[in-house]
N, C-alpha and C positions, 0 to 999 in steps of 0.2 A: 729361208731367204725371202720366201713371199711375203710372209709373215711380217718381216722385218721391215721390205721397204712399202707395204701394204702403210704397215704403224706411220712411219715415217713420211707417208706422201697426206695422211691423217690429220699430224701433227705441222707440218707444211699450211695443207688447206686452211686446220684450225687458227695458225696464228697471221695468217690474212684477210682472215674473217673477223679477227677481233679489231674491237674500233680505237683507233689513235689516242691517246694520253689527252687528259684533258689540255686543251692549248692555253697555255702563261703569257702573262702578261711583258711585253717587251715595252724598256723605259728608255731613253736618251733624254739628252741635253745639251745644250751649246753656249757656251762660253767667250767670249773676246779675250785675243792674244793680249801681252805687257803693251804691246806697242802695233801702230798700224791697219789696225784694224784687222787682224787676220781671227777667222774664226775656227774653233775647236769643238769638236764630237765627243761626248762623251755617252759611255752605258749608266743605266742605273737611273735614280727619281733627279730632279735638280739641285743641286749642289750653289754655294752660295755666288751671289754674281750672274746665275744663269739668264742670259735672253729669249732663249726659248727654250719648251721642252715638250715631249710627248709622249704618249703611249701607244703602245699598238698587240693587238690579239687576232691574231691568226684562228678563226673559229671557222673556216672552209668545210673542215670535213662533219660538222654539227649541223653549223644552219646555213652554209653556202655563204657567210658571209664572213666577212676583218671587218676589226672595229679600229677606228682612228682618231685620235682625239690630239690636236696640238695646241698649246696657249702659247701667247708674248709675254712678256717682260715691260710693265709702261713704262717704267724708269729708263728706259733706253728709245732711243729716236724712232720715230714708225721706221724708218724704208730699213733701219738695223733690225727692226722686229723680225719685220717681213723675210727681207733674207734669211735669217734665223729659221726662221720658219719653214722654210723651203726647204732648208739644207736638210734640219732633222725631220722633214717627211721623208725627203729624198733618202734619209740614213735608216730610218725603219720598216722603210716600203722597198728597199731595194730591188729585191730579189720577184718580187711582182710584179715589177716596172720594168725589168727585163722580158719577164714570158708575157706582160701586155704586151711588149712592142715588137715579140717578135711573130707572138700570134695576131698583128693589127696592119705592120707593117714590114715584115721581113720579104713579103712577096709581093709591095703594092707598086714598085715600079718597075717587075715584071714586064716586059714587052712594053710597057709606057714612057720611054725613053722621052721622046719631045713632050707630053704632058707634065711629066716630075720635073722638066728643067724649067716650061712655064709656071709652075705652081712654085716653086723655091725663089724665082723672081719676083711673082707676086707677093709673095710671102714675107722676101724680105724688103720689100717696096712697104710695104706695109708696117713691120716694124719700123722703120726708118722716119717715114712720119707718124707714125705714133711717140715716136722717141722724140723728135722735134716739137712736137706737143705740149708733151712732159714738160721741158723745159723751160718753153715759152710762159707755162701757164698754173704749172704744180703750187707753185708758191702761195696762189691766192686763190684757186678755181678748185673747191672740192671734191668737182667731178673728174680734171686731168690729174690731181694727188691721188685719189681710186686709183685711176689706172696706174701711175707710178710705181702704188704701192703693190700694184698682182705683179707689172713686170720685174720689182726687186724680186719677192718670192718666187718667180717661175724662176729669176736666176739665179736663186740659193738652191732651189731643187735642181736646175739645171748641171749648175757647177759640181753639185755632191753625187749625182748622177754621171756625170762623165769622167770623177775622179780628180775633178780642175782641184788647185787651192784656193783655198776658201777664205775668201777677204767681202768685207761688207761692202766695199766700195765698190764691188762690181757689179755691172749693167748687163744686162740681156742686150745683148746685140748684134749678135748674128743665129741662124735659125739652126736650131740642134733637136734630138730628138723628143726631147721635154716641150717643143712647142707642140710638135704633133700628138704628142696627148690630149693637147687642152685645145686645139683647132679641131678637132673631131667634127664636131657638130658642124663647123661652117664648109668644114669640108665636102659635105651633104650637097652643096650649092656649087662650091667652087669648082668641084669635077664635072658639072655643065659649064661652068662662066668660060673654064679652059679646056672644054672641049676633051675630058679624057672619052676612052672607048669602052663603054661597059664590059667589066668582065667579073670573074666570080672573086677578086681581088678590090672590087671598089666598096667603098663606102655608102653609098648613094642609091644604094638598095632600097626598095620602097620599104618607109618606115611605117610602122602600124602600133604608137603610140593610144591610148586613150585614159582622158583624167575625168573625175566625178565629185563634185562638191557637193553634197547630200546635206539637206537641214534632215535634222530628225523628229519625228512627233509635229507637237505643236513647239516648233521653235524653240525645241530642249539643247537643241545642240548642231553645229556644223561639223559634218565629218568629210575632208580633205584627201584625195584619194588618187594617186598618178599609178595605170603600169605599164610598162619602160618594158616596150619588145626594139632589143636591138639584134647584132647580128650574133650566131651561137658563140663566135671564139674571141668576142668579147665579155664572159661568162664571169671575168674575175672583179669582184665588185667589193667594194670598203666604204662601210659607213661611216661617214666622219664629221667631224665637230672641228670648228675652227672658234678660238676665244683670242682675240686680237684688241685691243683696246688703243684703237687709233686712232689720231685725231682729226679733225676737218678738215684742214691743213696745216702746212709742219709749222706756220705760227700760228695756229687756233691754241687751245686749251679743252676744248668742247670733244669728249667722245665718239665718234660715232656711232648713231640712234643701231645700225648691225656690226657690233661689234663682237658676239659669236652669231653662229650659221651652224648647222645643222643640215646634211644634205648625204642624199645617197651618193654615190661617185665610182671610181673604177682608179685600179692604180696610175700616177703619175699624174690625175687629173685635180688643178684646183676648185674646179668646177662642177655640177653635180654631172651636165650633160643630160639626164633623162628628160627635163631637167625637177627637181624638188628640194627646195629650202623652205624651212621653218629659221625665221629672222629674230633675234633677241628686240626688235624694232616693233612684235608683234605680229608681224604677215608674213603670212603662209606663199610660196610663189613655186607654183608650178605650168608646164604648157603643153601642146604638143604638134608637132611639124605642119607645117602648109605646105604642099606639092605644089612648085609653079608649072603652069600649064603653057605659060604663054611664055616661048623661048626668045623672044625678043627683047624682055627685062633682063635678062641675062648682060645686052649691051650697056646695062645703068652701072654696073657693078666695079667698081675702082679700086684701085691699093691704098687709094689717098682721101676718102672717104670720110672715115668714120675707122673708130679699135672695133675689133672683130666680136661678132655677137658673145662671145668666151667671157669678153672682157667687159663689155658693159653690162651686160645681167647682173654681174658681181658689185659693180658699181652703184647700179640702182638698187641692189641685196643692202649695201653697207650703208648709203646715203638717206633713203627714204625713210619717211618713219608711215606715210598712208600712203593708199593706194593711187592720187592723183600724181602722189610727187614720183611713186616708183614709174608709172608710164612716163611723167615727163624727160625724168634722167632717161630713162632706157630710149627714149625716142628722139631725143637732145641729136642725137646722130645715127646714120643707119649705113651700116657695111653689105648692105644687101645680100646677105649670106645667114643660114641658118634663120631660114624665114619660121615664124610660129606664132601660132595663137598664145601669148600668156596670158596667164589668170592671177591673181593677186587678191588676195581673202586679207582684209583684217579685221583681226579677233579680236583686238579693242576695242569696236563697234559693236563687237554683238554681245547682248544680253538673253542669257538662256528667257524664254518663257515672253520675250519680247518681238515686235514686229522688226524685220531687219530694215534697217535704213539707210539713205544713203553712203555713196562708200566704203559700204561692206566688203561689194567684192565691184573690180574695174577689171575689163580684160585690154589687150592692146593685140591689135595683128599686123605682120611686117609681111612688106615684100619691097623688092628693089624700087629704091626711090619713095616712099609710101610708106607710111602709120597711120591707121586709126585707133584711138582708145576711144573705150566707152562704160558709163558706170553703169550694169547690168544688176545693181542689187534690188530694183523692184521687179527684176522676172526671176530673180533666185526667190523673192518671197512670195512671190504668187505661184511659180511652179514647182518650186522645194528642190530643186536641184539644178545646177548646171552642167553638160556633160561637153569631153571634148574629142571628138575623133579625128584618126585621120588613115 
């Protein structure tokens, strides 16, 4: 009888010890209904007609990471893309986008009763004129079509995320758990601006980010380098690729210069957050946090502003093609939240074996009310590196 369950606790141990199936490749796609504009999920590669589609690999228990790859469909209208896009991340990341939120925010309004009802005001104060925006201006202004086009995909992810029906015509417009993924980062600011209470549930835990751009040799090479210390039970992280082929606005013709992105990220997030993007536009754009010190800037800080730093990084990701024009876009407006040093490399300027020159690399630093940019690539060539701490 020893004998037996001796084997048997052996054979136990042994098959917990062995390591998980190699992880498969997961495929969707999505379709538009006969009529209406209603949209459909399907498993499997894209099928014909498709608007969007993706793939997704679960490799967690190999190298701690999922991989995420989604493209559009051009033949079909950007803000159709984009919803698309949303829904079929939201339909492949599901079940990750659940234990993010419940490990990020199942206990954040805990005992913060009058904090989470100012912050859901602000929040959706915020929405509300960014949606005003949109409209006034998407038509012809490249920079408010950006933003149009993240808030269709947050409400394709939104909507497949909360189980809604899925129709292209719908708008993000009221505040659901899909924004709190992608507000993360300004969330960092806004638990001072509204006064939450520190506790082992906030966000706004001091960050300790640091990035390093390294020339190599003699000018053989720039190596680009961000590491992203955030908090432990945000652990679950997906690399992901977005291939969107959008256009300037919805009557251009003209591409946009970042039309796939490339960025580390965490489930439910459009955005990388750490933050790190490599741009089909050429430039590299990574940053890392500014602590304000001086609580008084906290008073500059408004709903009706400026889209929240989430959303304009991504903007000035798609729109720029160098690094003057990424600082302009990104600093066109400022939400005073998720303050940072960014950095912004591009690699169309540099020639291996040659002196770097201007506009190589531009950094820009934010705080409430305030940007400075500055083109720093004659001390990345005189001191072969730029480093960023915080």
């Amino acid at each position: 009888m020893f004998v037996a369950l001796a084997v048997a606790a052996l054979l136990a141990l042994q098959a917990a010890a062995e390591p998980p199936e190699d992880p498969k490749c997961q495929y969707a796609w999505a379709s538009l209904g006969t009529s209406g504009g209603d949209l459909h999920i399907h498993d499997g590669k894209p099928g014909q007609g498709a608007v969007a589609w993706g793939s997704f690999q679960n490799d967690i228990h190999f190298s701690g990471w999922t991989f995420l790859e989604v493209q559009s469909n051009g033949s079909y209208a950007d803000d159709v893309q984009a919803y698309a896009a949303g829904a079929v991340e939201a339909y492949l990341t599901h079940d990750l986008m659940e234990k993010q939120f419940t490990n990020m925010y199942s206990r954040y309004c805990n005992g913060q009763p009058e904090y989470c009802e100012r912050l859901l005001k602000f929040l959706l104060e915020n929405l509300e004129y960014s949606n005003s925006q949109e409209r006034l201006h998407e038509s012809a202004d490249p920079y408010w079509y950006m933003v149009h086009l993240q808030m269709k995909q947050l409400a394709g992810l939104s909507d497949h995320f909360e189980n809604k029906t899925l129709n292209v015509s719908n708008e993000y417009l009221n505040v659901t758990r899909a924004l709190f993924f992608n507000v993360e980062g300004d969330l960092l600011d806004l638990e001072h601006v509204l006064k939450r209470v520190p506790d082992e549930n906030s966000m706004g835990q001091i960050p300790a980010c640091s990035a390093l751009i390294k020339v190599v040799a003699d000018n053989e090479d720039i190596l680009f380098a961000h590491d992203a210390w955030f908090l432990y039970r945000s652990m679950l992280r997906i690399e992901k690729k977005y291939m969107f082929p959008w256009h300037l606005t919805s009557k251009s013709s003209e591409t946009i210069p970042g039309h796939t992105i490339s960025m580390s990220s965490y489930p439910g997030k459009l955005v990388s957050l750490d933050d790190f993007y490599l741009a089909s536009s050429g430039l590299a754009i990574t940053e890392t946090t500014i602590v304000n010190a001086n609580d008084s800037l906290w008073n500059l800080v408004r709903p009706d502003s400026a889209p929240f730093t989430w959303v304009r990084g991504m903007v000035a990701n798609r729109l720029a093609v160098t690094g003057p024009q990424w600082v302009d876009y990104f600093g066109k407006l400022n939400s005073g939240t998720y303050n940072n040093q960014w950095m912004v490399l591009d690699y169309k300027l540099f020639t291996p074996g040659s002196a770097i020159g201007k506009n190589t690399l531009w950094i820009l630093e934010q705080m409430p009310n305030i940007t400075k940019a500055k083109d720093v690539s004659e001390y990345l060539q005189n001191q072969k590196y730029w480093g960023s701490y915080n």
